[in-house]
C-alpha positions as CSV (number, residue, x, y, z in Angstrom):
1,X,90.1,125.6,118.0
2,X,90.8,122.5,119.4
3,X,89.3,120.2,117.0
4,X,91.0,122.3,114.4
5,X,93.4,119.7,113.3
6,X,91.0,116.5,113.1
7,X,88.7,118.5,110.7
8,X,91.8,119.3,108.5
9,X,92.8,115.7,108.5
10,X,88.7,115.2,107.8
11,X,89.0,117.4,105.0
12,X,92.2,115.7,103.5
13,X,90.3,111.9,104.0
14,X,88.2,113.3,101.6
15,X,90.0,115.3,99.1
16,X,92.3,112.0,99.0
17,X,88.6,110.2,98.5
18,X,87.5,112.2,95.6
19,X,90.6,112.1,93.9
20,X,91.1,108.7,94.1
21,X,87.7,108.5,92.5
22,X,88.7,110.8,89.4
23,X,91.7,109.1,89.0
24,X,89.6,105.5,88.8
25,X,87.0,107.2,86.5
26,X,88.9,109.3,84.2
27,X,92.5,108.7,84.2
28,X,92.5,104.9,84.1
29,X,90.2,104.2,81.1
30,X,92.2,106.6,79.1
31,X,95.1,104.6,80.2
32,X,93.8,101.6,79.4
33,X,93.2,103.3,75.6
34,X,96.0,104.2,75.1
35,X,98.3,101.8,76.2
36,X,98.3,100.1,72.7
37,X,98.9,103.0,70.8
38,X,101.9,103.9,72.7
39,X,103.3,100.4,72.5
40,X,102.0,98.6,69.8
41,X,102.9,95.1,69.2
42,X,104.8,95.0,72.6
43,X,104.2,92.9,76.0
44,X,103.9,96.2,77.6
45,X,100.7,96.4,76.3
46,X,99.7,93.8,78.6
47,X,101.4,94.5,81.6
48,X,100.0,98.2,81.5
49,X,96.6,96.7,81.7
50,X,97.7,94.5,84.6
51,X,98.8,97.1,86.4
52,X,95.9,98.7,86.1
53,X,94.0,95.7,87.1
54,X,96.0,96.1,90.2
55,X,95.2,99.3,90.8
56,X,91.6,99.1,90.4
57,X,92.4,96.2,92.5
58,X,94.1,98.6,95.7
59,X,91.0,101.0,95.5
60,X,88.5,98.9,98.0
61,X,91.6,98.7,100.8
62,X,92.2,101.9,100.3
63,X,89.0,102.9,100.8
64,X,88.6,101.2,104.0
65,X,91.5,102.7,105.0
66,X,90.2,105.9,104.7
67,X,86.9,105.3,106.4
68,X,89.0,104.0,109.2
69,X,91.0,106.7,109.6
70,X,88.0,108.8,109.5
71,X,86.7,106.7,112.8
72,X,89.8,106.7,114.1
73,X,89.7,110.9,114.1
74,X,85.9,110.5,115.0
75,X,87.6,108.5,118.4
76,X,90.0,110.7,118.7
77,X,87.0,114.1,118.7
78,X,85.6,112.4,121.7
79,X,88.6,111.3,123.8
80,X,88.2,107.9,123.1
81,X,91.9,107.2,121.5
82,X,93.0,104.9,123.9
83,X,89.8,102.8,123.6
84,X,89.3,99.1,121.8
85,X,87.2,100.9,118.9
86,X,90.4,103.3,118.2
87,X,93.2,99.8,118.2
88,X,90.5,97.9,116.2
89,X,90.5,100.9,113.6
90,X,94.5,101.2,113.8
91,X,94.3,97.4,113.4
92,X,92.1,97.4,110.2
93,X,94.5,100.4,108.8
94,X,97.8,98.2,109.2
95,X,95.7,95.1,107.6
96,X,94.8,97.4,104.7
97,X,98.1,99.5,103.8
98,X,99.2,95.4,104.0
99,X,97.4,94.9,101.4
100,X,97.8,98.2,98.7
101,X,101.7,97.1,99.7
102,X,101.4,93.4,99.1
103,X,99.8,94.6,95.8
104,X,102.1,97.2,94.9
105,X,105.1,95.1,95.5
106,X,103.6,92.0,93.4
107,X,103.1,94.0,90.7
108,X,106.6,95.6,90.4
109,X,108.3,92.8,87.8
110,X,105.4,94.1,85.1
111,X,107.5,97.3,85.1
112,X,110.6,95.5,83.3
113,X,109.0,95.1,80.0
114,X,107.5,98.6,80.5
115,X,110.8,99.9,80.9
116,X,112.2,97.9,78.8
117,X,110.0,99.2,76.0
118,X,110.0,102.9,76.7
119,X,114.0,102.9,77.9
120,X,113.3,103.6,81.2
121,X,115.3,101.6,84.0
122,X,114.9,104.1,86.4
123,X,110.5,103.1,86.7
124,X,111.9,100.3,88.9
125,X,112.8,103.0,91.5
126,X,109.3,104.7,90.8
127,X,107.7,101.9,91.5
128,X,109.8,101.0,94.5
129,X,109.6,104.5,95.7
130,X,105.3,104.2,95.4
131,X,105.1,101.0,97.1
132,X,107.4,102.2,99.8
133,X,104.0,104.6,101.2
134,X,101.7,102.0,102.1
135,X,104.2,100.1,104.2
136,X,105.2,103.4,105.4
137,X,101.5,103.6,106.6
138,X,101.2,100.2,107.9
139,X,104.2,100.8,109.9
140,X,102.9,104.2,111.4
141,X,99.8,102.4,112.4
142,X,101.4,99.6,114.1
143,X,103.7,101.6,116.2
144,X,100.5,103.9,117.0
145,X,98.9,100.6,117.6
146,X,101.4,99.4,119.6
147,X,102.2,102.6,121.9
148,X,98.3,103.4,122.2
149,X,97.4,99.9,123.4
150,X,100.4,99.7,126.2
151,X,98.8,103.5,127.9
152,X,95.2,102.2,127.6
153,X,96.0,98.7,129.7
């Protein structure tokens, strides 16, 4: 019962893993597709595909921030947490939502001609509010660094 929790966090790595998979495989071709049919003529066009460049761009970090996470919860199974293993694997999760965010926020000015095309202003804020997560995570994982590294020394 007590390991309860870490296998339900286990289970959601991976759920988020094959998701993220379906989404590269399926969704983002048909994307790609589509995109000049929806906006023909347009330079949405083109920064569609871009952003989709970028997110087939975020999928390696994320990835490795999921496997870290998952060795993180493997430290955590053997009462290991405060150890140099677990900060390193807090470390490389910080670096990596870095990243997606550092990504996610460069790519925001290819929403204007998006929204510009479709009417939208408000895909700003969408966009805003998606790149807000990683930096959320990278946040999380520094104060977790930060807390867990003053109780192990």
């Amino acid at each position: 019962m007590k390991r309860f929790p870490t296998y339900f966090l286990r289970f959601f790595i991976l759920v988020l893993f094959a998701l993220s998979l379906v989404f590269a495989i399926f969704v983002l071709p048909g994307m790609w597709q589509g995109s000049a049919a929806e906006f023909p003529g347009t330079l949405a066009v083109y920064a569609i595909r871009l952003i989709m460049v970028g997110l087939y761009a975020t999928l390696p970090p994320f990835y490795w921030v999921l496997w870290n996470a998952f060795k993180f919860l493997n430290y955590i199974d053997k009462n290991q947490a405060l150890s140099g293993g677990a900060l390193k694997t807090l470390k490389n999760i910080k670096y990596g939502a870095g990243v997606i965010a550092t990504l996610y926020v460069g790519g925001m000015p290819l929403l204007l001609p998006i929204a510009e095309a479709d009417d939208a202003p408000g895909m700003l804020l969408f966009g805003a509010a998606i790149a807000c997560f990683p930096i959320a995570v990278a946040c999380l994982a520094a104060v977790l660094e930060r807390v867990l590294g003053e109780r192990g020394s």
